[in-house]
C-alpha positions as CSV (number, residue, x, y, z in Angstrom):
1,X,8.7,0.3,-34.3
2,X,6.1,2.4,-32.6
3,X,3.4,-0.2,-33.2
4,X,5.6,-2.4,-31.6
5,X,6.0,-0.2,-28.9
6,X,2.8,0.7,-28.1
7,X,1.5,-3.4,-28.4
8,X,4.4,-4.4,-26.2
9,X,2.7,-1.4,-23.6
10,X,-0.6,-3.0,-24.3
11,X,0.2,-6.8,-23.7
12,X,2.4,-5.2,-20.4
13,X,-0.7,-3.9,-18.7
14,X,-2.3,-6.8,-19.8
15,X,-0.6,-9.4,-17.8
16,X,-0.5,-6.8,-14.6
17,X,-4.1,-6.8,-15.1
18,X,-4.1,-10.6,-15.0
19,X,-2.5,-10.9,-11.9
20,X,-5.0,-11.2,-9.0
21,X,-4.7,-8.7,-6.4
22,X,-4.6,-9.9,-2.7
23,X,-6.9,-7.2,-0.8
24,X,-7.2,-8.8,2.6
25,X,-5.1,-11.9,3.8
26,X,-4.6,-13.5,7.5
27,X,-1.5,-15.8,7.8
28,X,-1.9,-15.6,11.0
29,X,2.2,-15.3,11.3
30,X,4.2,-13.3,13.9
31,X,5.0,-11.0,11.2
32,X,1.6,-10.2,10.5
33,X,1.5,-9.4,14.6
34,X,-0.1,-12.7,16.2
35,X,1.8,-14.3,18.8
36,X,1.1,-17.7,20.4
37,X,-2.1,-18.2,22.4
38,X,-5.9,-17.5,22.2
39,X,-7.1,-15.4,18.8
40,X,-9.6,-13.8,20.8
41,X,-8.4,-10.0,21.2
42,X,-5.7,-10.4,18.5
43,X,-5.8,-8.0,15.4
44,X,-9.5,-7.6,15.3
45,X,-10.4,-11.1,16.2
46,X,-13.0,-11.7,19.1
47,X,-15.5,-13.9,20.6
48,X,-18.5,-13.6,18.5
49,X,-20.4,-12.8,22.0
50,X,-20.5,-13.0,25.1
51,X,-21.6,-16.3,25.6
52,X,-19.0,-17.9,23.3
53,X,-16.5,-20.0,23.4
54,X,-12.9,-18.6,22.7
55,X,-10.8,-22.2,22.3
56,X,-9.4,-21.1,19.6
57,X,-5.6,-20.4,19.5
58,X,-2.1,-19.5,17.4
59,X,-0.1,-22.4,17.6
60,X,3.0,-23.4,16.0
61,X,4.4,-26.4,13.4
62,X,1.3,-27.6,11.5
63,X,1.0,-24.5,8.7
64,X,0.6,-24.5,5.2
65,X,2.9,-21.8,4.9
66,X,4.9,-20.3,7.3
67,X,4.9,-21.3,10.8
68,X,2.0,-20.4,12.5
69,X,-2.0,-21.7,12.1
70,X,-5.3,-21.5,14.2
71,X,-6.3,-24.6,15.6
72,X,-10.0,-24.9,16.9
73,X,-10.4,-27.1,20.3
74,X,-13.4,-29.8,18.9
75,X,-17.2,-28.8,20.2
76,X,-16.8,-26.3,22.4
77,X,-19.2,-24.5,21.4
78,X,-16.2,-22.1,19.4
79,X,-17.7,-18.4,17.6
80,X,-14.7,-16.0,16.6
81,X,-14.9,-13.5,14.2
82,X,-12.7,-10.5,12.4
83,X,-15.7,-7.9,11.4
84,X,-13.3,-5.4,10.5
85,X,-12.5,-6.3,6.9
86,X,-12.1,-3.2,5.0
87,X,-11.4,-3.8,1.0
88,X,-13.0,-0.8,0.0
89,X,-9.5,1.5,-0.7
90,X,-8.2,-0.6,-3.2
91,X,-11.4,-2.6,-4.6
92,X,-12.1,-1.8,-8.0
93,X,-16.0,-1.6,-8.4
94,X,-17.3,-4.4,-10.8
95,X,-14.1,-6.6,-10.0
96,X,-14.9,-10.4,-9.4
97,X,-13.6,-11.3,-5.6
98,X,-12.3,-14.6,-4.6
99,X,-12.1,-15.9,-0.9
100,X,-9.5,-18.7,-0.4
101,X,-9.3,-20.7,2.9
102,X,-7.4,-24.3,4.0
103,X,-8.9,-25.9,6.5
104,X,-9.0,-29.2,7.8
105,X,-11.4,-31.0,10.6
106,X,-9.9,-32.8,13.5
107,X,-12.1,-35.9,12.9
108,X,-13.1,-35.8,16.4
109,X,-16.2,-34.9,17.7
110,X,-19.9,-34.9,15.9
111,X,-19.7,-31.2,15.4
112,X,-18.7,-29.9,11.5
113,X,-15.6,-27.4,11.2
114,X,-17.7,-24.0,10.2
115,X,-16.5,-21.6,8.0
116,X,-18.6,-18.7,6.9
117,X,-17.3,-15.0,5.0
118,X,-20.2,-12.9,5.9
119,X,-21.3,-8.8,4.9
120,X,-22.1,-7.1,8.0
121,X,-24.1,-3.9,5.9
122,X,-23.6,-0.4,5.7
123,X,-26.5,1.0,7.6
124,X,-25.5,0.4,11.4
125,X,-23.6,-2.7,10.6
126,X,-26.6,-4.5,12.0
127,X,-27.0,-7.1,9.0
128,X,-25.4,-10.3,8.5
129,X,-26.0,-11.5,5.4
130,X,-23.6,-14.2,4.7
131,X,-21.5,-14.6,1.4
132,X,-21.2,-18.6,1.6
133,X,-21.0,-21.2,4.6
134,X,-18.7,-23.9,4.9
135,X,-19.0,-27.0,6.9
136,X,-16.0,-29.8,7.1
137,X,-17.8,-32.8,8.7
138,X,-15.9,-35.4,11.5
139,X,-17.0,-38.1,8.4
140,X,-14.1,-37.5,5.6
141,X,-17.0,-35.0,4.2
142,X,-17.2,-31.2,3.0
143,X,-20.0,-28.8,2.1
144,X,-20.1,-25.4,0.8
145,X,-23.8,-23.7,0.5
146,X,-24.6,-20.3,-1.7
147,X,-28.6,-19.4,-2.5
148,X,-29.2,-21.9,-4.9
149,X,-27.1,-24.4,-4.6
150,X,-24.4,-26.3,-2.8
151,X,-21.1,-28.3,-3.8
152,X,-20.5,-31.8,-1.6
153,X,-17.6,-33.8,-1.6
154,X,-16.5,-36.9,0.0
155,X,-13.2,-38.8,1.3
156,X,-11.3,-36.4,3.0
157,X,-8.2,-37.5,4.5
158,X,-7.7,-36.8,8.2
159,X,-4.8,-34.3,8.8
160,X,-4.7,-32.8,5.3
161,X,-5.4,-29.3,4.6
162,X,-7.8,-28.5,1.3
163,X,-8.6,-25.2,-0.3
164,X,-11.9,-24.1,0.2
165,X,-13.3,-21.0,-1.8
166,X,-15.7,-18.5,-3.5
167,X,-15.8,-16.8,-6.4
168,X,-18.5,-13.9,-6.1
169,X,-19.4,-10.5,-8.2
170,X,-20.0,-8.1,-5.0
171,X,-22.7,-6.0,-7.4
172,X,-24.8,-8.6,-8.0
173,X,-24.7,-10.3,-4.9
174,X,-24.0,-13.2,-7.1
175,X,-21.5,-16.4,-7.0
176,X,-19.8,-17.5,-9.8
177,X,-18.2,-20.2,-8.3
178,X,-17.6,-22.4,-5.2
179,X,-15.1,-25.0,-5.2
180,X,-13.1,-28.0,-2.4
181,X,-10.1,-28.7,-3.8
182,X,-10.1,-30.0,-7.4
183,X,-14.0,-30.3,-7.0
184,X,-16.1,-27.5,-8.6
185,X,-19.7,-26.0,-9.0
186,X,-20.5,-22.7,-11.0
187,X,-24.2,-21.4,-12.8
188,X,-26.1,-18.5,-13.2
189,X,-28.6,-18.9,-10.3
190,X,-25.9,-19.2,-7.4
191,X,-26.4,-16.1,-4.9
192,X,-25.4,-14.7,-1.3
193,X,-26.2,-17.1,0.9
194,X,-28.6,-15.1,3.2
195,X,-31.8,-13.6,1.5
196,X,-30.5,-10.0,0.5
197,X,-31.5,-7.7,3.6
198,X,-32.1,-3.7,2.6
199,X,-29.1,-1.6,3.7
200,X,-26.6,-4.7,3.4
201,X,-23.2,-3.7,2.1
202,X,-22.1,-6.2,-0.7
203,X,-18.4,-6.7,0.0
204,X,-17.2,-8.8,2.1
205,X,-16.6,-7.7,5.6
206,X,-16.1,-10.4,8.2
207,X,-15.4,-13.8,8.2
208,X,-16.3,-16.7,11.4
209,X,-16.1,-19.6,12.4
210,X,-17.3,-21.8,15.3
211,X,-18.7,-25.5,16.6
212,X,-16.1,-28.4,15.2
213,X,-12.8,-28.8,16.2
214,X,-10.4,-27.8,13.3
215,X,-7.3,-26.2,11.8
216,X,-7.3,-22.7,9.7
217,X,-4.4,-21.1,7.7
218,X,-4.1,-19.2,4.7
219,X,-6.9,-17.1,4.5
220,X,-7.4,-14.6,1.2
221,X,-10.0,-12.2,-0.3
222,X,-9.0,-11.1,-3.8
223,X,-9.4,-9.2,-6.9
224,X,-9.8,-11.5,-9.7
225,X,-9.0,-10.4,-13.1
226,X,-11.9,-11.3,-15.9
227,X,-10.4,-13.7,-18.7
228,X,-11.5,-11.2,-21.5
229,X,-8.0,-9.2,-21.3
230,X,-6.3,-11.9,-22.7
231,X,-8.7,-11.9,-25.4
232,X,-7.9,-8.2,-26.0
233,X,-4.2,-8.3,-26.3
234,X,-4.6,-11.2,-28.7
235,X,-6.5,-9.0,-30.7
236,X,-4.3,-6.3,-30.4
237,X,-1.2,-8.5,-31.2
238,X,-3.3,-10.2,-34.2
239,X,-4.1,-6.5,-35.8
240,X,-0.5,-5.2,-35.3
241,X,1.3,-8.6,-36.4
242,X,-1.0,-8.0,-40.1
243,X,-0.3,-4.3,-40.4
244,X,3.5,-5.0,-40.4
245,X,3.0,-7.5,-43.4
């Protein structure tokens, strides 16, 4: 009964383990403190400088959850940014991280939707080494670029939202995996983006995005659990499960 006890503990923790943790979202929902209007000078968002464009805004109706999106105004030139990420309290170090995104392009324009999760550095905060860039094309097409690689896809229907993401180890500076929708690409030689610049933090702490006109929701960075518990608690549950015999 013990035994029982203690694997029951075991496979408990396990699945909590399993469970990705959500260490930074945007929602961009009244609850979360955005109201209608421009993004610029909302919870941490602003114009990337001076001499950007800020025609991006909270509107209302066309959200993949909720009620509320950011909708970019096509080729104006657009450069907001939230550099005030801060995962560090409740990152485990070594954890895998995920970023998670829907976005769509208007279709409009010649300018691509841009997308980028970027690591402003430790020393100053002068570096911006970038995590992984994505670009949503006025064509039906979609590109996300690492160091070392890129994933393309094709066909994209105007007006639909589709997940965009990255799955990185903050350590290494290295991606595991980027991914559009059901579409995929993952290897061993897939890195930052930007060529590693001395003093740059790993973790993510900002994310952009600018030119093409375009539509934004949902945004996520997470703690990813690593496959191998499972592994474990079968283990665990195959030792018990022959000592009782």
């Amino acid at each position: 009964m013990k035994k029982l006890l203690v694997l029951l503990v075991l496979m408990s923790a396990g699945f909590a383990l399993a469970e990705s943790v959500t260490l930074w979202s945007c929602d961009f929902e009244t609850s979360e403190g955005f109201s209608l209007g421009k993004l610029a000078g909302q919870n941490d968002w602003a114009k990337l400088a001076s001499w950007a464009n800020d025609s991006v805004y909270v509107e209302e109706g066309d959200a993949v959850s909720g009620e509320q999106y950011i909708h970019c105004e096509p080729n104006n030139g657009v450069n907001v940014q939230n550099n005030s990420i801060d995962i560090s309290k409740d990152y485990v170090p070594g954890s895998t991280l995920a970023m998670r995104v829907y976005a769509k392009a208007d279709f409009v324009g010649t300018q691509p939707m841009s997308l980028r999760l970027h690591c402003l550095g430790t020393s100053g905060r002068q570096h911006s080494v970038e995590i992984c860039e994505i670009n949503i094309y006025q064509d039906g097409t979609a590109r996300i670029d690492v160091n070392g690689g890129n994933l393309s896809v094709s066909g994209l229907v105007q007006g639909k939202y589709y997940e965009f993401g990255v799955i990185f180890e903050p350590d290494q500076k290295k991606v595991k995996k980027i991914f559009i929708g059901d579409n995929e690409k993952e290897g061993d030689n897939l890195y930052y983006y930007s060529v590693e610049t001395a003093g740059c933090g790993s973790l993510p702490d900002g994310f952009r995005f600018y030119d093409g006109g375009g539509c934004v929701d949902d945004i996520k960075i997470e703690m990813v659990p690593e496959p191998a518990i499972f592994g474990l608690v079968a283990l665990l549950g195959l030792f018990f499960a022959r000592k009782q015999r």
